[in-house]
C-alpha positions in Angstrom: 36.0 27.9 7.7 32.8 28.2 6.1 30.3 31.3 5.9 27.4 32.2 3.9 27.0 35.5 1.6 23.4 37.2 1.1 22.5 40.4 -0.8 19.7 42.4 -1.7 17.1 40.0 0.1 14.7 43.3 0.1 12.0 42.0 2.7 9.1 43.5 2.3 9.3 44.4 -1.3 6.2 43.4 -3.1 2.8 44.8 -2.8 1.2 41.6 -3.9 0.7 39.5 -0.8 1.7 36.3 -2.2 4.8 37.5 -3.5 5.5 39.1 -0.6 5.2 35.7 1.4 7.8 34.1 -1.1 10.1 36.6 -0.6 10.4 36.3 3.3 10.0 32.6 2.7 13.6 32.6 0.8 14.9 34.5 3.2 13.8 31.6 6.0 15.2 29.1 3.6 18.7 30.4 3.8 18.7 31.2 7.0 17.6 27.4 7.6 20.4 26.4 5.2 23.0 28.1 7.1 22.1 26.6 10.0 21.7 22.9 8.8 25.3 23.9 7.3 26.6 24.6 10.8 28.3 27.8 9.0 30.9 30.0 10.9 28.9 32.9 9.9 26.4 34.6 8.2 27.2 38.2 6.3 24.4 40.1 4.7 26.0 42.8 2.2 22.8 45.4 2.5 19.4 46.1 2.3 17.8 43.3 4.3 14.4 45.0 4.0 13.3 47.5 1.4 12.6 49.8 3.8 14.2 51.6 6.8 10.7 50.9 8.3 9.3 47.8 7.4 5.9 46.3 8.5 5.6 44.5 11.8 5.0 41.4 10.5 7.8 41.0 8.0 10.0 42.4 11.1 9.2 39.7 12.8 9.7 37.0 10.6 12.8 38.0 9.7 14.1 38.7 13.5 12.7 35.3 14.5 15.0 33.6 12.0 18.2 36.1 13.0 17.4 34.7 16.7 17.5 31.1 15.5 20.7 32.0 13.7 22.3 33.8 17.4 21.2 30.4 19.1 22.8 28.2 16.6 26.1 30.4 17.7 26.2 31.6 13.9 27.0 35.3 14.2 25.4 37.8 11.5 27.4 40.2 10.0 26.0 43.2 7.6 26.5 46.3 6.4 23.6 48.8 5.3 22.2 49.0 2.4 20.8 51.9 0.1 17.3 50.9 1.1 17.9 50.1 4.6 18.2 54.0 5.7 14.9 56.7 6.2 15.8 60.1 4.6 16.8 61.2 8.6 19.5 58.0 8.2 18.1 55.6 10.8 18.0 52.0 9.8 16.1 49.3 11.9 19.5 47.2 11.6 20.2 49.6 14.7 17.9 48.0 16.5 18.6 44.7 15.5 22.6 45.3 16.4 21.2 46.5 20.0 19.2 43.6 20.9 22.2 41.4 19.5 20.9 40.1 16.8 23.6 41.0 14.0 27.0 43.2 14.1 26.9 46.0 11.5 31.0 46.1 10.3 30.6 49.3 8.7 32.1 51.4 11.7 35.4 53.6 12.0 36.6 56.8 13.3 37.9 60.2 11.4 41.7 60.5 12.1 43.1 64.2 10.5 40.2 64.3 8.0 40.0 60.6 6.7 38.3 57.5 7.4 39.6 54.8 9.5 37.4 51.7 9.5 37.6 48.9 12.1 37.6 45.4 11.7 35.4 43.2 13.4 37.1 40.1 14.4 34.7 36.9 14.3 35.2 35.4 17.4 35.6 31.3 16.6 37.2 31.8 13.2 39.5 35.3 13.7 38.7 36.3 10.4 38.6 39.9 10.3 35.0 41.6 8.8 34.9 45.3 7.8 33.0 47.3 5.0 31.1 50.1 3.7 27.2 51.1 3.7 25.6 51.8 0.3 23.2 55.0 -0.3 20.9 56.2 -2.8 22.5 57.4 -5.9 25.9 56.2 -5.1 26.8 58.7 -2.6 29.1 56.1 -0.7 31.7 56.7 -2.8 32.4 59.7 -0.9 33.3 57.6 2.4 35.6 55.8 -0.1 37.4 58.9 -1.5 38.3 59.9 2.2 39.2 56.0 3.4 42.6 55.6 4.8 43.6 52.3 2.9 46.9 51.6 4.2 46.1 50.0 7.6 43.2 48.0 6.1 45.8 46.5 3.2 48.4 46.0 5.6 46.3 44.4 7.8 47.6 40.2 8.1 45.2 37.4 8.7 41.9 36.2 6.4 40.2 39.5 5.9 36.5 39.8 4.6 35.1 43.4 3.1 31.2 44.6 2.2 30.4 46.5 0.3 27.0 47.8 -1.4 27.6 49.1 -4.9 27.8 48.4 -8.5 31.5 47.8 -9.6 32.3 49.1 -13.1 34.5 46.8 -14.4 32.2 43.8 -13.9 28.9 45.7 -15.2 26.7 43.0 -17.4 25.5 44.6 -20.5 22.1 44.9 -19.0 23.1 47.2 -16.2 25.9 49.4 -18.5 23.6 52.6 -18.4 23.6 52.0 -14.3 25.5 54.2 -12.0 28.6 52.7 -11.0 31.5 53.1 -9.1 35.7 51.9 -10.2 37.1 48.8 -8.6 40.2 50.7 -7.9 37.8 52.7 -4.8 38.0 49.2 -3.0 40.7 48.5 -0.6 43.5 45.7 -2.2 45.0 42.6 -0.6 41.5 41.1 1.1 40.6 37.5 1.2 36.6 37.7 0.2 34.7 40.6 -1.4 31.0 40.5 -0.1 29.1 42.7 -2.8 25.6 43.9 -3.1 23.6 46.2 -4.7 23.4 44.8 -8.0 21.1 42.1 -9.0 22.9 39.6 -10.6 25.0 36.5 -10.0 28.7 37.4 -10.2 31.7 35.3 -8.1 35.9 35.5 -9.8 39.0 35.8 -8.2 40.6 39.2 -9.6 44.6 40.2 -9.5 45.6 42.4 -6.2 42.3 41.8 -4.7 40.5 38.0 -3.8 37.3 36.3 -4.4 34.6 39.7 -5.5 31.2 38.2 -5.4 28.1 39.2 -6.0 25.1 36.7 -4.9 22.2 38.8 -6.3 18.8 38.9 -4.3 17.0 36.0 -2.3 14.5 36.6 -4.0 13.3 38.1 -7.3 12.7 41.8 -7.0 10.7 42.9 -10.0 8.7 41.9 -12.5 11.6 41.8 -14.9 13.7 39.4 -12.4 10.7 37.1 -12.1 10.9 36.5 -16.1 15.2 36.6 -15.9 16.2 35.2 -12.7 13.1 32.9 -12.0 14.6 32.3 -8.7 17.3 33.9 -6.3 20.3 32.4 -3.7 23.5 32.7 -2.1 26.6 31.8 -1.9 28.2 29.4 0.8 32.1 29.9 0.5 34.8 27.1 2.0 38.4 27.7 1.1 38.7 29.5 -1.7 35.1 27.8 -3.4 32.2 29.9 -3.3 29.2 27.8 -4.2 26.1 29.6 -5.1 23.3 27.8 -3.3 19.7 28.7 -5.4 16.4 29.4 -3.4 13.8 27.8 -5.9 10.3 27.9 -3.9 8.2 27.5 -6.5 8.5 27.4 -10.7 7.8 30.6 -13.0 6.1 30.2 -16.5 6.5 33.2 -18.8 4.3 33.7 -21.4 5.2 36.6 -24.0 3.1 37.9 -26.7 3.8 40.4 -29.5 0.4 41.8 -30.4 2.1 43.8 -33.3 -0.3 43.6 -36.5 -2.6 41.6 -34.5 -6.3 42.4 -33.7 -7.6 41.7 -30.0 -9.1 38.9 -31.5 -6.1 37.3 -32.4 -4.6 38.1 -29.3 -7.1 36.3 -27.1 -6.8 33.2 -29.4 -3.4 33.2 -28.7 -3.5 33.8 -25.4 -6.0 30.8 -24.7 -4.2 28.8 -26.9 -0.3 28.8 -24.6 -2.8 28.8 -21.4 -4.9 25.3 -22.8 -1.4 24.0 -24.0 0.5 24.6 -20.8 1.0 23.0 -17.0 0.1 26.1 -15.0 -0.5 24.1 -11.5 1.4 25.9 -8.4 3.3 28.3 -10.5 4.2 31.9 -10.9 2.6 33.0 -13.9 4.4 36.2 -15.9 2.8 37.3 -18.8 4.1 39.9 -20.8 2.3 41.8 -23.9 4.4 44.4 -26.0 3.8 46.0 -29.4 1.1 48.1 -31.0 -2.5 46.4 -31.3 -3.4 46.5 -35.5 -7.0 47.2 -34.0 -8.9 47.8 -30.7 -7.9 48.7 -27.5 -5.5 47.3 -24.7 -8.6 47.5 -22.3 -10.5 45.6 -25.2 -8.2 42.4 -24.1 -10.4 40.4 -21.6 -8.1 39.7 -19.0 -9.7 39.0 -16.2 -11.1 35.8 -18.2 -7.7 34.6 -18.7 -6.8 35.2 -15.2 -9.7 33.3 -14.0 -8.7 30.3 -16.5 -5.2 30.2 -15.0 -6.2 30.3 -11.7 -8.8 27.2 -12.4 -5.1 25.3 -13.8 -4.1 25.8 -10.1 -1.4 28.8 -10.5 -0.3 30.2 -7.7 0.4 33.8 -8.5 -0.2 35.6 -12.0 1.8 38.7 -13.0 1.0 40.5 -16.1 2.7 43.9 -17.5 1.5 45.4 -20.2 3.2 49.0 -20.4 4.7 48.0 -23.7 1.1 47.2 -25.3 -0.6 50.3 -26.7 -2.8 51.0 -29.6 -2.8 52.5 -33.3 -5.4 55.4 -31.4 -1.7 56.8 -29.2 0.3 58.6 -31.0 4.1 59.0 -30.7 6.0 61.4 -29.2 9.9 61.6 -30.3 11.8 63.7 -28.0 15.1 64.0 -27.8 16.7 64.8 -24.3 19.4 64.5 -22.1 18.4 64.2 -18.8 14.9 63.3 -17.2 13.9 67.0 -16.6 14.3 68.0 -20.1 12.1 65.1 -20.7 9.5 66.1 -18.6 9.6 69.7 -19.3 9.1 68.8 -22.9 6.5 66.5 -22.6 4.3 69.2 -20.5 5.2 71.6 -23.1 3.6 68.5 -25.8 0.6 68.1 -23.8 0.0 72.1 -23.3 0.1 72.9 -26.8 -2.8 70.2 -27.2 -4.8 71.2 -24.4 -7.1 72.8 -22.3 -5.2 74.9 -19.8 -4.9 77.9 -21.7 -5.7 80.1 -18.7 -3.8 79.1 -16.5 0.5 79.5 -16.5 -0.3 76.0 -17.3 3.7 74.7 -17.0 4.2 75.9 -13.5 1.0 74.8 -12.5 1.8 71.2 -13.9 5.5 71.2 -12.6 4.2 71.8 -9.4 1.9 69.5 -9.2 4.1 66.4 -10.2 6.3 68.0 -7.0 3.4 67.6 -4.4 2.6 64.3 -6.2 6.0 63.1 -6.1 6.3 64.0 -2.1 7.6 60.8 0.4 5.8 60.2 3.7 7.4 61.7 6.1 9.2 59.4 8.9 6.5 58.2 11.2 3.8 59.9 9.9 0.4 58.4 9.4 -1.1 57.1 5.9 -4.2 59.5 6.7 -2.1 62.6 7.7 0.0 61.9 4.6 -3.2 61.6 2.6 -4.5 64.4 3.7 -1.1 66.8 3.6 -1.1 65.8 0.6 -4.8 66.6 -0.7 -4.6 70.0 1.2 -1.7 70.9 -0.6 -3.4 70.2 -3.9 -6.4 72.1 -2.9 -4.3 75.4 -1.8 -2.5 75.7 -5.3 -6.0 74.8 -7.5 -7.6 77.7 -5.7 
């Protein structure tokens, strides 16, 4: 037997069009694996897109590639993740399952006020396929307080589970601040733990339990990933080895500059210099800038030069984040808090006591206006009708 684990592949993701392409891209690629593999199986542990509604033409890339996989006579089996669902709960992976495209194995039935989940039993192999969807913030860990465990621990045979969260014992230092949720809310005595959720590359055979794995995305999700991953994968898992199979499409150069105690001067020498000294051709560029500028201005940096000398060296997509670069001019603000509403209740209350709103209940009027700011589109509604919701709104609490 022989399947294939994805996570997190997040189609859809970037706004930059390139990127965007990659991304699907990887996706293909594994897909294309599997199917030179001649795998058993494919299982996807959550969000497949980035979105309960994605755009039509990622939609179709990606079911065009879940058909090829359904004519092979590889069967895909996932689970939904915490992006998959619209705030109303529906998922396109619905619509997938009805056109018979994948099976989603998170299904059961309440028996006396607790959860009963089925297994799905893949047809060739028998292996036996269940799991749990993820949701924002965590929340599936109340489908896991209520899951009857005995019947799924009893169960005999090779048994697979999904699952879309972030397991506290096997947290990386990076993600120790993230939400997370105790091994001990997964069901013992499986075979193969499919994990998603978080993004990095985890695979161990743990007491009482199997093989917990974690393949992290397809492809890089952030600009942060780009500069730590560089590139994403899978894992193909035979026996008891699960081999993680990387999806390298094309090479990422990071360049990182501290400007601190540097003019902008200095910083465009330096910058010219790692672009003259360095192979930029059909590469992801990431350039990061951090630290306080000894003179000048942020907006004094001429980036758009660099950008155009890059491009002339033949890269294929340049990134640059600069929300760690600032100036002498900005001055610090040291709160302490505990919680993000404290935060931003203090920093209104900083920005009030320096400004101009002094007739005007200038708090509510800013507190409400971050909450019409911070309002989603609703399901199925248009880009202009959201627009203009939202513009109306704004107007009715200025006047």
């Amino acid at each position: 037997m022989k399947f294939a684990h994805l996570a997190d592949c997040h189609i859809g993701s970037w706004r930059d069009p390139l990127l965007a392409d990659l991304n699907i891209k990887a996706f293909e690629r594994a897909i294309d694996i599997s199917i030179q593999e001649n795998l058993d199986f494919v299982i996807i542990a959550g969000d497949l897109f980035n979105t309960s509604l994605p755009s039509l033409d990622y939609l179709k890339k990606a079911t065009k590639k879940l058909k090829q996989l359904k004519d092979s006579s590889i069967p895909c089996y996932l689970i939904p993740g915490s992006h998959d669902f619209s705030p109303s709960g529906k998922t396109m992976l619905d619509v997938l399952e009805h056109a018979g495209l994948c099976i989603n194995v998170a299904k059961g039935e309440e028996v006396e006020g607790k959860l009963k989940l089925n297994f799905t039993i893949d047809k060739k192999t028998g292996v036996k396929i269940t799991g749990l969807l993820g949701k924002k913030g965590g929340l599936e860990k109340n489908y896991y307080a209520a899951l009857l465990r005995e019947p799924l621990e009893q169960e005999p045979g090779y048994k697979i589970f999904l699952f879309h969260s972030l397991l506290t014992e096997l947290k990386p230092k990076e993600l120790e601040k993230s939400d997370s949720q105790p091994m001990s809310l997964l069901p013992k005595n499986f075979d193969y733990y499919a994990g998603g959720h978080p993004h990095f590359i985890f695979s161990e055979k743990i007491e009482n339990y199997g093989i917990i794995s974690y393949p992290g995305p397809i492809f890089p999700n952030s600009f942060k990933e780009l500069e730590d991953l560089q590139h994403g994968g899978f894992y193909i898992i035979e026996g008891n080895n699960a081999e993680w199979v990387p999806i390298k499409l094309y090479d990422v150069v990071n360049i990182r500059i501290d400007v601190g105690h540097k003019t902008v001067e200095q910083v465009e020498s330096l910058l010219k210099k790692k672009i003259e000294e360095n192979d930029f051709n059909n590469k992801v560029v990431a350039i990061r800038m951090k630290g306080i500028l000894e003179s000048g201005k942020p907006s004094d940096i001429n980036f758009r030069e660099f950008y155009n000398k890059l491009k002339e060296k033949g890269a294929y997509v340049i990134l640059k984040n600069s929300s760690a670069l600032t100036s002498r001019e900005f001055e610090d603000i040291k709160i302490e808090v505990s919680n993000t509403n404290k935060l931003e209740n203090s920093l209104i209350e900083e920005q009030i006591s320096k400004g101009d709103l002094q007739d005007i209940d200038a708090f509510e009027f800013t507190k409400y206006l971050i909450k019409v700011l911070d309002t989603s589109k609703q399901e199925g509604e248009r880009a202009y009708d959201f627009e203009k919701r939202i513009k109306e709104e704004i107007d009715r609490m200025v006047n």
